[in-house]
C-alpha positions in Angstrom: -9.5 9.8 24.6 -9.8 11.7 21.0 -9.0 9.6 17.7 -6.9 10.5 14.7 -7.1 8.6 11.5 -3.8 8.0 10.3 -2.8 6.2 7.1 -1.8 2.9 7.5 2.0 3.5 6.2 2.1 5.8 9.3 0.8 3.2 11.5 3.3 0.4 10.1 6.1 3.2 11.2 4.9 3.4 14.3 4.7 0.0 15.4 8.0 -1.4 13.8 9.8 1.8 15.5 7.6 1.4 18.9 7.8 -2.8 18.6 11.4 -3.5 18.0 12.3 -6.9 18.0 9.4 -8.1 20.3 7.4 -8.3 16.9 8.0 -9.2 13.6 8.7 -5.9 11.1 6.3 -5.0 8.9 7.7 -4.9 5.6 5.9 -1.7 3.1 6.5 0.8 0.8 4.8 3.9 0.2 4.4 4.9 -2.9 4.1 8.8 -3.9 3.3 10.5 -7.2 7.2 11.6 -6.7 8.4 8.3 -6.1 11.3 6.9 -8.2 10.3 3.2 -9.0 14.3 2.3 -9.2 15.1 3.5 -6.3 11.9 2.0 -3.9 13.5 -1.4 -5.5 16.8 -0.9 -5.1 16.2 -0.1 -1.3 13.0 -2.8 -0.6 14.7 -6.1 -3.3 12.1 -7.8 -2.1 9.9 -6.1 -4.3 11.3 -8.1 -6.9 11.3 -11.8 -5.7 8.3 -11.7 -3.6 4.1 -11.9 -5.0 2.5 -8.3 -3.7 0.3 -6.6 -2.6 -0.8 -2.6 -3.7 -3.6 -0.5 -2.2 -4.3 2.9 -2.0 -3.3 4.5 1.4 -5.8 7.5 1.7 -8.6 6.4 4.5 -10.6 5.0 1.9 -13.1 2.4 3.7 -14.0 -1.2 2.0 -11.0 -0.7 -0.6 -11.0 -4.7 -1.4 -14.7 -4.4 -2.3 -14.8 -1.2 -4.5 -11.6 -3.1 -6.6 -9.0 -0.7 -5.0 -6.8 -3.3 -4.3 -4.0 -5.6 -6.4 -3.2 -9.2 -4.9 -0.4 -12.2 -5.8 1.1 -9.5 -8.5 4.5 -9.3 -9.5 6.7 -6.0 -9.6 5.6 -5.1 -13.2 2.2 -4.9 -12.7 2.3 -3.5 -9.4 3.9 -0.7 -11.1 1.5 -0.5 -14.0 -1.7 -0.4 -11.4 -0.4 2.2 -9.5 0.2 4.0 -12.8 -3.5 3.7 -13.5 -4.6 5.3 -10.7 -2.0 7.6 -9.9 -4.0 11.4 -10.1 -6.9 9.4 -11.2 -10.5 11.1 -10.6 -11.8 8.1 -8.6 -15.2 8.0 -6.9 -15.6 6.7 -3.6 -19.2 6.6 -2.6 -20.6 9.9 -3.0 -17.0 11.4 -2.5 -14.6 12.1 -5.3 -10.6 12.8 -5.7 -7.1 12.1 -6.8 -5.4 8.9 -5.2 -2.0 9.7 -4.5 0.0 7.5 -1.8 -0.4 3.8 -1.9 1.0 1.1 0.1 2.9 -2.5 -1.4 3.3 -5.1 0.7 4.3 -8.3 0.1 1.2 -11.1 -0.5 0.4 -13.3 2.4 -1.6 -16.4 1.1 -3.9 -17.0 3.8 -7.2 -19.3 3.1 -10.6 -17.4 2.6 -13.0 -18.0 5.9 
């Protein structure tokens, strides 16, 4: 059996279009360095009721612990964090490149184990 690594976006796609209703839908937007803030919101108003979550979505390992991810944040600074990093130079390990798709999510409080 081979493997492919896919971004997670992808595999959100693929299990809300393979699941249907026998699983609740994963709710995420990707964001591009083409992506039109008003519009994401207009289609996903969630985005501006709801705590969130933003990551980059580039196969980046350990993203919590090297600080590439935003948690409980409103829509503003959502925006503003992906604005930092957007065609940012970012170093991953020995590795280094742009970021340039993230994922937001709504937060899920869940208690630290």
């Amino acid at each position: 059996m081979s493997a492919k690594a896919i971004r997670e976006a992808t595999g959100k796609e693929l299990l809300n279009r393979h699941l249907g209703s026998a699983a609740a839908k994963c709710r995420f937007v990707p964001v591009s360095d083409g992506s039109d803030w008003n519009t994401l919101v207009a289609q996903n108003p969630w985005m501006k009721t709801e705590k969130l979550v933003v990551k980059p979505d580039q196969l980046i390992k350990r993203r919590g612990k090297l600080g590439l991810i935003k948690v409980n944040a409103g829509l503003v600074e959502v925006k503003s964090w992906v604005d930092a990093r957007m065609n940012k130079e970012t170093q991953v390990g020995k590795a280094t490149g742009k970021l340039r798709n993230f994922l937001v999510e709504p937060f899920v409080s869940h208690p630290q184990v």
